[in-house]
Each structure stands twice: as C-alpha cells, then as structure tokens.
C-alpha positions as CSV (number, residue, x, y, z in Angstrom):
1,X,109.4,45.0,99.1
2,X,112.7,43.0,99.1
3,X,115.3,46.2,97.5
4,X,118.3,43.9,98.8
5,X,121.3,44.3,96.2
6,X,119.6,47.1,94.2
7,X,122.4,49.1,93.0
8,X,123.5,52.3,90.8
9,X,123.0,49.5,87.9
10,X,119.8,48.4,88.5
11,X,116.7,50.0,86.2
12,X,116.1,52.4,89.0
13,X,117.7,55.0,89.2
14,X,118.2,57.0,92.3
15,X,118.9,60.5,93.1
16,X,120.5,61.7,96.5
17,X,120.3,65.4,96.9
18,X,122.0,66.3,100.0
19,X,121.4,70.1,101.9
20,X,123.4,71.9,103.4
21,X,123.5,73.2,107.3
22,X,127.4,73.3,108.6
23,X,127.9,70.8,111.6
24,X,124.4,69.4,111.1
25,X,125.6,68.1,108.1
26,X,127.0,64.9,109.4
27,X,123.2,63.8,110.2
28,X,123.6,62.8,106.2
29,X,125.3,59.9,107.7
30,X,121.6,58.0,109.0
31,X,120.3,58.7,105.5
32,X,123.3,57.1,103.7
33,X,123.6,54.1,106.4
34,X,119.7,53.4,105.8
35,X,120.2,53.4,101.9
36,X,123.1,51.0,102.4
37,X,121.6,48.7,104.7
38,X,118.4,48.6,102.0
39,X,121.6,47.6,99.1
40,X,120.8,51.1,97.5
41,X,123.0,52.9,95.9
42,X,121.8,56.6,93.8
43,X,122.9,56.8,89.8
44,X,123.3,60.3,91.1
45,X,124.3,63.0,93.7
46,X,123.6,66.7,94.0
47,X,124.8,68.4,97.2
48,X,125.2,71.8,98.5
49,X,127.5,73.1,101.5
50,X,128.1,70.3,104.0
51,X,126.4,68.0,102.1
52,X,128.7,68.6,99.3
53,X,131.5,67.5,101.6
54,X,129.3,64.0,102.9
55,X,128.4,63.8,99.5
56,X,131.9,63.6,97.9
57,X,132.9,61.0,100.4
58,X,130.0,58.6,99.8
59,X,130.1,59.3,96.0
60,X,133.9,58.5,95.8
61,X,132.9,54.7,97.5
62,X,132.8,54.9,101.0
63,X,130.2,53.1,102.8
64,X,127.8,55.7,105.4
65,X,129.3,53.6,108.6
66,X,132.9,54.3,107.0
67,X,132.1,58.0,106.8
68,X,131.0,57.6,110.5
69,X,133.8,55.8,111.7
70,X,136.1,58.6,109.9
71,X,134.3,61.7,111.2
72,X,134.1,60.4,114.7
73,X,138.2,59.8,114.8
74,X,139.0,63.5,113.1
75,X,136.6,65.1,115.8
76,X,136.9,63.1,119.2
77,X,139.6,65.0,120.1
78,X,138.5,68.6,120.5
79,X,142.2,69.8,121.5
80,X,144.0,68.0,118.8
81,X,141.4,69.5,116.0
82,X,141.3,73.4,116.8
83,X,145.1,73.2,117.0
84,X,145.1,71.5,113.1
85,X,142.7,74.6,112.4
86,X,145.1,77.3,114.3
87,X,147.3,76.3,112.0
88,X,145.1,76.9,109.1
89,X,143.9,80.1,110.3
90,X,144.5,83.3,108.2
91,X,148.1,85.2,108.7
92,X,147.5,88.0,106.7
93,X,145.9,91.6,107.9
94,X,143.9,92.0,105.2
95,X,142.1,88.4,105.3
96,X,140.8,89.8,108.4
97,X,137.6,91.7,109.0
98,X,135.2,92.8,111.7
99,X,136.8,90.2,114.0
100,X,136.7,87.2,111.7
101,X,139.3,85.7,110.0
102,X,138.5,83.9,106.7
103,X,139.8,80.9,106.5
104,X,140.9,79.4,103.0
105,X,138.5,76.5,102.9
106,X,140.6,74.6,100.3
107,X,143.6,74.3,102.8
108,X,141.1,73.1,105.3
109,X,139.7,70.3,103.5
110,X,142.9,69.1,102.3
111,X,143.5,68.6,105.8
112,X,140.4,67.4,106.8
113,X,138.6,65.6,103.8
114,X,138.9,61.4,103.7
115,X,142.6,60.4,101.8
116,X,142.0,58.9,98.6
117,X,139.6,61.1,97.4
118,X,140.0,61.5,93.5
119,X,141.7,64.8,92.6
120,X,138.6,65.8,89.5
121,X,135.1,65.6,90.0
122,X,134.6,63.6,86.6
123,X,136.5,60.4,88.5
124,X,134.3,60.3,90.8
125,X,132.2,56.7,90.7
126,X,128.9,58.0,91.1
127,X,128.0,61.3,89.0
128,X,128.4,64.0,91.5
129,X,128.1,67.8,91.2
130,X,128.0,70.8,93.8
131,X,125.8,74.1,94.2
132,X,127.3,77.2,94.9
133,X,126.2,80.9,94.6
134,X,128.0,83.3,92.1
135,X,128.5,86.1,94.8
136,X,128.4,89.0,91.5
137,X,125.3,87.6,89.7
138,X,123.0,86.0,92.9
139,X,123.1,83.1,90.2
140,X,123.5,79.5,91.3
141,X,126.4,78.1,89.9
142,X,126.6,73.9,89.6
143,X,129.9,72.6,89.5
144,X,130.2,69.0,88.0
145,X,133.6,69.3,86.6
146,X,137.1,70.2,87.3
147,X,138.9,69.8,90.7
148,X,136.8,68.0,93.6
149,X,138.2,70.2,96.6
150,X,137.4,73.3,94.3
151,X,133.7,72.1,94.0
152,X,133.3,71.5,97.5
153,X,135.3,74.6,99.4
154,X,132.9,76.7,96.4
155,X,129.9,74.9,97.7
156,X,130.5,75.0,101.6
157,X,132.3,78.7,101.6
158,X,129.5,80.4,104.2
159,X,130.4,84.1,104.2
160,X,132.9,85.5,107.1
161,X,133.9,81.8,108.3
162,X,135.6,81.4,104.5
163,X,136.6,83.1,101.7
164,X,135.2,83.2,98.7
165,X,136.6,80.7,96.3
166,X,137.4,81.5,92.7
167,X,136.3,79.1,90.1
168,X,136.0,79.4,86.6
169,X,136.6,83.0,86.5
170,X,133.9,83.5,89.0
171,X,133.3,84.3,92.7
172,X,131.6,81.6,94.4
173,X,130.3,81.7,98.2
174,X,128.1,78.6,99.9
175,X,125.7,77.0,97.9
176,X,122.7,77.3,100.5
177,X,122.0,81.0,99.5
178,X,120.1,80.0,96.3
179,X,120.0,76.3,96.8
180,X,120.0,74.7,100.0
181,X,118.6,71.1,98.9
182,X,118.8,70.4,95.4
183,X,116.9,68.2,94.5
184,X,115.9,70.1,91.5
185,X,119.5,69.1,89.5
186,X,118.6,65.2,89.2
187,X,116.1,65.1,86.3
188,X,118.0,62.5,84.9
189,X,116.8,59.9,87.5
190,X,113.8,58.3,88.2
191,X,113.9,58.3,92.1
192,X,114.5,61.3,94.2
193,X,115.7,60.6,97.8
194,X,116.7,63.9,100.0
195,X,118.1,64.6,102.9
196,X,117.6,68.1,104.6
197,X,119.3,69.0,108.2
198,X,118.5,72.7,108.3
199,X,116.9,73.9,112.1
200,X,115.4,77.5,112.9
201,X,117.3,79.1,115.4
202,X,116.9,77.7,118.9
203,X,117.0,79.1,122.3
204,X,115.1,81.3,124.8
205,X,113.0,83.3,123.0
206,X,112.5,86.5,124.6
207,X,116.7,86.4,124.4
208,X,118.4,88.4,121.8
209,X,121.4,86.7,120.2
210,X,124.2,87.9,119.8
211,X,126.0,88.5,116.3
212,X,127.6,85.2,115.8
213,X,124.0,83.6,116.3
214,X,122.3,85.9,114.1
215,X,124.0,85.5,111.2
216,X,123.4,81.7,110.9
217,X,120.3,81.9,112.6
218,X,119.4,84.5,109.4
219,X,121.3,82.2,107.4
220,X,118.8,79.1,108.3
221,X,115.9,81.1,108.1
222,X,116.9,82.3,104.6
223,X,117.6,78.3,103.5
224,X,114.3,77.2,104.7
225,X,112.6,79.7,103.5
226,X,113.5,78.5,99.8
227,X,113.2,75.6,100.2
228,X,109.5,75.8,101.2
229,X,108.9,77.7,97.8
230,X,110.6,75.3,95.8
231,X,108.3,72.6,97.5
232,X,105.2,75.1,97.1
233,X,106.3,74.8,93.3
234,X,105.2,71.4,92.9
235,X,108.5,69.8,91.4
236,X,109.8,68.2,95.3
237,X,111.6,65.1,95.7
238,X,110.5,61.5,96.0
239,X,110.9,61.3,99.3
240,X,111.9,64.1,101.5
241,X,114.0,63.5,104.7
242,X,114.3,66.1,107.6
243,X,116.3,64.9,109.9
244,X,116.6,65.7,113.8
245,X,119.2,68.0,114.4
246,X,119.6,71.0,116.9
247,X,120.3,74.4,116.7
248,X,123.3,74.7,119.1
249,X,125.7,72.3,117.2
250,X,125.3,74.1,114.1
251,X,129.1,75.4,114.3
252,X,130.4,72.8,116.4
253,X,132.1,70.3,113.9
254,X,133.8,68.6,117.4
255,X,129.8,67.5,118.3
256,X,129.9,65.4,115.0
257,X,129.7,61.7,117.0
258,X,126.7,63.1,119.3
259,X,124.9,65.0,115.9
260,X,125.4,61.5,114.1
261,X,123.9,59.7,117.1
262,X,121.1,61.9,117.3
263,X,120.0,61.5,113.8
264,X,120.2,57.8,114.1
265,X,117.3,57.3,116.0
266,X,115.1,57.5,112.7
267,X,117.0,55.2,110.5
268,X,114.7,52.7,110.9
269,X,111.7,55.4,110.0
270,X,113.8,56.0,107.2
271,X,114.3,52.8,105.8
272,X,110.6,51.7,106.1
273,X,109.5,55.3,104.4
274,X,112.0,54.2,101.5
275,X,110.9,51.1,101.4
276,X,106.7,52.1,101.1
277,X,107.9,55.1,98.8
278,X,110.0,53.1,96.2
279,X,106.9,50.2,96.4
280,X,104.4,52.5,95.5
281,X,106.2,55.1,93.7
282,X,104.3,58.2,95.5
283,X,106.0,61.7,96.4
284,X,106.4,61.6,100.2
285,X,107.1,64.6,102.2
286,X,107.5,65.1,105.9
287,X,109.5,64.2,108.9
288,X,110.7,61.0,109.4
C-alpha cells in the first residue's frame, strides 16, 4: 500500500489518541516518527497525561524526530535539569504535605514545554483536546478549548507530584484516572491509531516497595485496568500500539533519550502494522 503524502487533508481521516504514563510517555515519539515516515498526519488528537504534553507538540507542527531532538537536549544534562526544577519547587508550608511538595505544573511547562507553542488550544493546527479527571465529581472532563498550558498541566497533574489545576471553575487532577488512552473522543474520524505506554509494576517480586513505588505502581495498575474494560466494550481503536517501555523510568524524565531508544526498536513493526491495518481496514490489537 503506497500511503506516501497522505495527509490531515486527504479523505482519511486519522485519529491519534495518545495515553498517558509519566516518563514513558516520550515512547509516543516511535509512534509519531513511524506515522511521519508513512506521510501520515491524524485530522485529530486526543491525549491524556504525558501524552497530552507529546501530543501538543506534534499537534502544534513539529515533526516526531523534532520532538526527539528537543527532549533529548532539555534532558541530557541531569545536573542542569533538577536545578531548573529546584527552582520551580514549592516555597510555601502549606503546598507541602506528607513529604511531597506539589509542584505547580503550569510553571513547569512553561519552562519546559517546546517555544512557539500557540498560547489557546483552538490555534492549534491539528484539532487537539486533553482528558483530565474532575477531582469533586470522578467525571472526566475534556478540554478542547481555552489556554494550551491549562489543558495540559490539567491533563498531566498526577496527585502529590502536582497540584490540582483549576479550570473552568473546576478541580482537575491527571487525566489517566478515568481515561488513560482515549481513543473513545475521536468519533469524528474514520481511522483510529493509539498509542499506549503504560507497564505494571516491575521488580523482584517477593520485594515490598516502598511508598513512592506503590503509589504509581497502584496508579498503573488502576490505568490498565480501564483500559482493558473499555477494550472488553467492543468500541477499541483501529489499531492499538503498546509500546516497550519499563517500569523503573516511569519517574525519571532525565532517561527520556534511552526510553525513546528503547521504543524505537518496533518502528518498523509499527509502520508495517499501519500499513496492513489502513489496507484492509480491520481493528488490530496487540503488541507491536
């Protein structure tokens, strides 16, 4: 099947759901490389968490090799990057609890988010929008309007590490609570192509982890956990992705180069499963 050139204005159109998982996030990066190197580009994008932040970048025009290039120069200096968070850390008493300080996610991706990203979702060049949960309600909340570093930090704010943001007169924490890979937000396309980077907890088994671990490793167990309903529901993607990714870089944004090389190993798997998938039209599911 020759999908050279296809593009967002080309009779297909193609949905890119992106989940969330913190670090593992930036194994997004094979996904969005493969779809460029086929001359894809989605009519749409619906991210949640981390995928909200790779998804605002490659929705505002850059190229999956430019988001590579960028998150490989913020990170390769370990030193240089937790002294830029010091800086953003909390200074107040009462943003401190139990040990952790919340960090104001905003401020963070000001400072770390691509320059030149628009300012409002709506200017976006490919039709974007974010999942968050609405901390009162359990509800998810989707955010496809109004300030772009709002949607995101709302989308990405994972309990303790952040604080809540408020948008729209609500509270909003991250998105992967009630939505870790929506998929189910693009019914306006006619090709579904997701990407999910969520891993059970790793490690020795008859170990007990500590707290740290056991909140995310609760937290991953929770995401993939819905999203195996949502699949048992009938109404999956296209073509489902799950990329490599492992456990212990899960909070370890400085491991973004060697999470990105690790997921490219299947690029090539992905781009032929793409390539089948959009020829015959068929749901595919599975790992790549």
């Amino acid at each position: 099947m020759d999908t050279a050139g296809r593009g967002a204005d080309d009779d297909l159109k193609i949905g890119l759901p992106l989940g969330g998982g913190a670090a593992q996030g930036f194994a997004h990066v094979a996904v969005l490389e493969a779809l460029d190197e086929l001359g894809l580009r989605p009519k749409a994008i619906a991210a949640t968490s981390m995928g909200a932040v790779i998804g605002a970048a490659y929705a505002a025009g850059m190229s999956g090799s430019q988001i590579r290039t960028y998150a490989t120069g913020l990170f390769q200096n370990r030193a240089r990057f937790v002294g830029h968070l010091w800086q953003l850390r909390p200074r107040r008493v009462k943003e401190i609890s139990i040990g952790f300080g919340q960090y104001d996610l905003e401020r963070v991706l000001d400072a770390f988010l691509p320059p030149g990203l628009p300012d409002d979702v709506d200017d976006l060049p490919i039709a974007f929008k974010t999942v968050a949960t609405d901390y009162y309600s359990g509800n998810e909340a989707v955010l496809d309007r109004g300030p772009l570093t709002s949607a995101i930090a709302a989308s990405a704010a994972v309990p303790m590490l952040f604080r809540p943001i408020m948008n729209n007169g609500r509270i909003l924490v991250d998105g992967g609570l009630c939505n870790p890979v929506p998929f189910d937000l693009l019914d306006d396309v006619d090709f579904t192509i997701a990407s999910d980077v969520v891993t059970e907890p790793g490690g020795d088994a008859l170990e007990v982890p500590g707290a740290v671990e056991s909140l995310f490793g609760v937290a991953s167990l929770l995401m993939r956990s819905i999203l195996i309903e949502k699949l048992k529901a009938g109404s999956g993607p296209d073509v489902l992705i799950r990329l490599p990714t492992t456990a212990s870089h899960i909070l370890d944004f400085t491991k973004a180069a060697t999470i990105m090389e690790e997921s490219e190993i299947v690029k090539d798997s992905v781009k032929r499963r793409l390539e089948e998938a959009l020829g015959s039209r068929t749901r595919v599911y599975g790992n790549s």
